[in-house]
C-alpha positions in Angstrom: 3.6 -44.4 64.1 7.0 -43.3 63.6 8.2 -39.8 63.3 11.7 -38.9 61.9 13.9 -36.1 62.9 17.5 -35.4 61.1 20.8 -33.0 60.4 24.0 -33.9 58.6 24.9 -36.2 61.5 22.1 -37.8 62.4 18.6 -39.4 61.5 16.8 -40.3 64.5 13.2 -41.9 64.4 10.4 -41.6 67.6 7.1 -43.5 68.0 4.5 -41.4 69.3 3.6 -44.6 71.6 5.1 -43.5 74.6 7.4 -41.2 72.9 9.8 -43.9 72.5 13.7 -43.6 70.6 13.1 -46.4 67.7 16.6 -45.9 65.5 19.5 -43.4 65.8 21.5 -43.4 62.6 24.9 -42.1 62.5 26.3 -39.9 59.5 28.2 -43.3 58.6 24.7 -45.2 58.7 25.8 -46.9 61.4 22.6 -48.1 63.5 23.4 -46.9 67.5 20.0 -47.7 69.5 19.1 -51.4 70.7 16.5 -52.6 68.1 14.3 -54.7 70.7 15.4 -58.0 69.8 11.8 -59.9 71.6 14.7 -63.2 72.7 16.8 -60.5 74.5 15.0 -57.2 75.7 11.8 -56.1 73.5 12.6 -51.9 74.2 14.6 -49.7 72.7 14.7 -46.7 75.1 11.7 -46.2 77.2 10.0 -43.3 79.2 9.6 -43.8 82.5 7.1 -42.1 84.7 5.6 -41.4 86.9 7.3 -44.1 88.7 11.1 -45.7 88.3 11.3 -49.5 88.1 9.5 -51.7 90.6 7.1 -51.1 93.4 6.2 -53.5 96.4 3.8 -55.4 94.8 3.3 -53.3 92.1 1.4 -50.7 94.8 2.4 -47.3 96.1 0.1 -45.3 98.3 -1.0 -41.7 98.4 -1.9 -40.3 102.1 -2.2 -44.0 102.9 -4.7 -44.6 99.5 -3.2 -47.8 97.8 -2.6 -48.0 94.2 -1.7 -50.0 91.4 1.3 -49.0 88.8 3.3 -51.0 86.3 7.1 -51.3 86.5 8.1 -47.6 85.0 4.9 -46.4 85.6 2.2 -46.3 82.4 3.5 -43.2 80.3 5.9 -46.1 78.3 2.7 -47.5 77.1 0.6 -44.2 76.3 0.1 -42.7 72.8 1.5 -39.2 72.3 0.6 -36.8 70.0 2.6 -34.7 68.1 2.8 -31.3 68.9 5.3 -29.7 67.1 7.5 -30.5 64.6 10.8 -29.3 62.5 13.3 -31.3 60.3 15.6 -30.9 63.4 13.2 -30.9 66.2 10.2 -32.8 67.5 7.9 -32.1 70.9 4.9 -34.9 71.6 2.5 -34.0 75.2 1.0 -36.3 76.9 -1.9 -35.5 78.8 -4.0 -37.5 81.7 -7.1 -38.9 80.8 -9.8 -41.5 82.6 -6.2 -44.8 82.3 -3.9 -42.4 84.0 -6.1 -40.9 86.8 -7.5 -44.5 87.8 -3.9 -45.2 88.7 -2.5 -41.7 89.2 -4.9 -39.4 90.5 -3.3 -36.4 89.0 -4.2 -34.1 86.0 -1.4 -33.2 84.1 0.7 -32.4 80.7 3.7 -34.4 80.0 5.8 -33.2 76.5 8.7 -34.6 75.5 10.9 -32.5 73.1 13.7 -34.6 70.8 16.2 -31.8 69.4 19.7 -32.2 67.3 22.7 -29.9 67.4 25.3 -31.4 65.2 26.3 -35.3 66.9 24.2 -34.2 70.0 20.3 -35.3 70.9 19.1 -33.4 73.5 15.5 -35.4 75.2 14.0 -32.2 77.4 10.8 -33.8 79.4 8.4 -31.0 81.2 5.8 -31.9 83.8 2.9 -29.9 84.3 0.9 -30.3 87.5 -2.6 -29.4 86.5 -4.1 -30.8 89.7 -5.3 -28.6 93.0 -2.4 -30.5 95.0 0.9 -31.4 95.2 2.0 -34.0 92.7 4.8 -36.3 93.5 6.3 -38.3 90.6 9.5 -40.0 89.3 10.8 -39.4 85.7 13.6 -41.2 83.7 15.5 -42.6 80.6 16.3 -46.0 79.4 18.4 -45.7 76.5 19.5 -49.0 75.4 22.4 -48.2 73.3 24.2 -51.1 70.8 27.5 -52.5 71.8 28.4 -54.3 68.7 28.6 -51.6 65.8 31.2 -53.5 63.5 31.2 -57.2 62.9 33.0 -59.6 65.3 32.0 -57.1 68.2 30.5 -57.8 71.3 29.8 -56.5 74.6 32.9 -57.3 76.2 34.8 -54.9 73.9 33.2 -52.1 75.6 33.3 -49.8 78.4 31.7 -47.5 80.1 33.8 -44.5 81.2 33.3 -42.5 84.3 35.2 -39.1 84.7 36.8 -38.6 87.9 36.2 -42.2 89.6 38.2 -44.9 90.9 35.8 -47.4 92.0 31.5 -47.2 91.8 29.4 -47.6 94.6 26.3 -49.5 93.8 23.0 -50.0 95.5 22.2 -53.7 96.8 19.1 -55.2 96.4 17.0 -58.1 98.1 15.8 -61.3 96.5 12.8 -58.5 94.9 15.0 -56.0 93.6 14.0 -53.7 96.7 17.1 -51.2 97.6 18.5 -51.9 100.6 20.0 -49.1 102.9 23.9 -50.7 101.8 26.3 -50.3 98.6 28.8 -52.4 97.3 32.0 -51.4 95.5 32.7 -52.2 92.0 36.2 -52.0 90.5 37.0 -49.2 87.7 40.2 -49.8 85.8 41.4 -45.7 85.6 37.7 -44.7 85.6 36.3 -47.4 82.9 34.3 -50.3 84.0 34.5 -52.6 81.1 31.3 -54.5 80.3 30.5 -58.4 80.5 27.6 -59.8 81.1 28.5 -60.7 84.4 28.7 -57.3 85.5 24.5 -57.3 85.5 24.1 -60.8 87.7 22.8 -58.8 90.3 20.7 -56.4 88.2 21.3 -52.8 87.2 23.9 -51.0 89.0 22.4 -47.7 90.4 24.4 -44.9 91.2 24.3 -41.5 93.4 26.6 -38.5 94.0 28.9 -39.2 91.1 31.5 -37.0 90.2 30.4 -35.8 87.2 27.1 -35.8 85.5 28.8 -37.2 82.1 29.8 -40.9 81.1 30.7 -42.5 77.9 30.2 -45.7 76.3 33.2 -46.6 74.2 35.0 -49.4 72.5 38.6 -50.8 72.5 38.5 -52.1 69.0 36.4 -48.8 67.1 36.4 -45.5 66.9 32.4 -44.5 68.0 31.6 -43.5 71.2 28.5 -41.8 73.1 28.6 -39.6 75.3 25.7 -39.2 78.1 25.1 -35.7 80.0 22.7 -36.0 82.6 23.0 -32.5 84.6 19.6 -32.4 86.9 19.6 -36.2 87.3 20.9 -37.4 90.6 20.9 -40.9 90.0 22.3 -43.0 86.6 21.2 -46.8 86.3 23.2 -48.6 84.2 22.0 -52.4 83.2 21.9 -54.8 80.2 19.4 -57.9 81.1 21.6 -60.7 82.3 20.7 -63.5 80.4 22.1 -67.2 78.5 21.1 -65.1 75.3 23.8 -62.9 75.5 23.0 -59.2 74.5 25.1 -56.3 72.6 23.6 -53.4 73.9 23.9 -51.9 78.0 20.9 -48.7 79.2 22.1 -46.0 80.1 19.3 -44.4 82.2 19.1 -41.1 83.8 17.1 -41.1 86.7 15.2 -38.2 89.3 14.5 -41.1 91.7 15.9 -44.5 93.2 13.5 -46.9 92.7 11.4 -48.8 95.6 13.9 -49.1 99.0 12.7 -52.4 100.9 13.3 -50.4 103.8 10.5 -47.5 103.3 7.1 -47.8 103.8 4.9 -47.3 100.0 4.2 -43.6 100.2 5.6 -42.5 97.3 6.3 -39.3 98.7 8.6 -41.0 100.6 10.8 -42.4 98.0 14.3 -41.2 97.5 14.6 -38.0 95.0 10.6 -38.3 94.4 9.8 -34.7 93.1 6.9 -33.0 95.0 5.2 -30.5 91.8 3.5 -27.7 93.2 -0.2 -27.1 91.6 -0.2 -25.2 88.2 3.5 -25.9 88.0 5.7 -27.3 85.6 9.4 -28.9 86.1 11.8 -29.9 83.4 14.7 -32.3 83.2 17.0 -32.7 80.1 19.7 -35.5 79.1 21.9 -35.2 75.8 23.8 -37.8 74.0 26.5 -37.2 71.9 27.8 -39.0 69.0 31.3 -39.7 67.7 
């Protein structure tokens, strides 16, 4: 089910099914969010957690007890329900039930709270650790944002801009998308990286200890732009699924954690940035994007 939220600049719809960005609307009625098209990438902006992207064979282990988790862990896939609601504002908890613990052995509340303030949608995600022991986990965005807002656009009219760069350093991966213990450079030109579908051959790039916890997504032939905060999120992934079906939209994903390292062992408290949540507990991240 869909749920709408709105103000004089924006009308954004959720779906309580994993809490899930389904439209953002600008005040021109300009349509901003990836609409799943199945042939390209069938999401529009998913919730991740309690993991980030892949695992080693789909496994990760807790005091050396193996278990089974999706890519982006299950929440993605869980209903929500709605716990609070105004025109401007809406909050949907998630809480672990018989699914989650089989695969997650962890009681807990997750709530997800959509909010406008004029052009800006702030997504505030709280994690309470109901459990008698420390819970580790992983929480992130997905945004998939469009890149073709007026006809005869496409992808390679826009950039992604990042304040106070010269040149990214990117994560390598092995032939499974593991992280390898390396980085390799990839060009700005004065702190834009303009987007092709090229740029994704290798997969998302992931990125650590950037300047500044902003970026934007921009156009050379329009006005619109978006602008991501991310304060409290050490890492940003940024992919578009490289494909012969070529794709107007690149994700813009905040992330607490760098997905599985081919080099680590599958204790996830292991992983890089994995948040250890004391019991009875709670921890909150927040992202905003901002509209033009």
């Amino acid at each position: 089910m869909l749920h709408s939220i709105q103000n004089p600049y924006l009308h954004v719809q959720i779906c309580d099914i994993g809490a899930e960005l389904h439209s953002i609307r600008d005040r021109n009625g300009l349509e901003r969010l990836w609409q799943a098209d199945p042939a390209v990438w069938d999401a529009h902006a998913p919730l991740l957690f309690p993991v980030i992207a892949r695992l080693k064979n789909e496994t990760y282990s807790l005091d050396g007890t193996p278990y089974r988790m999706p890519i982006h862990g299950f929440a993605g896939a869980k209903r929500f329900s709605v716990t609070g609601q105004r025109e401007n504002s809406i909050t949907f908890t998630l809480e672990s039930d018989a699914d989650t613990r089989a695969c997650y052995p962890f009681d807990f509340v997750l709530t997800v709270c959509f909010a406008l303030d004029g052009p800006r949608l702030t997504k505030t995600c709280t994690v309470y650790n109901c459990s008698a022991s420390v819970m580790p986990f992983e929480l992130g965005g997905h945004d998939g944002l469009c890149t073709a807002l007026h006809p005869g656009e496409r992808m390679e009219d826009y950039y992604v801009e990042f304040p106070g760069s010269t040149v990214l350093h990117t994560r390598c991966s092995d032939e499974n998308l593991m992280l390898l213990d390396q980085t390799r450079e990839v060009p700005l030109d004065a702190e834009r990286l303009y987007l092709t579908p090229e740029v994704f051959a290798l997969d998302a790039l992931i990125l650590e200890n950037l300047p500044a916890s902003t970026v934007t997504l921009g156009s050379r032939k329009s006005a619109e732009k978006v602008t991501l905060s991310f304060a409290g999120f050490p890492y940003l992934g940024v992919w578009s699924r490289y494909s012969p079906r070529k794709g107007n939209y690149v994700c813009l994903e905040p992330w607490s954690a760098l997905p599985d390292c081919a080099y680590l062992d599958t204790e996830l408290a292991n992983k890089h940035g994995v948040r250890l949540l004391q019991p009875n507990v709670c921890d909150t991240l927040a992202y905003t994007l901002e509209f033009e």
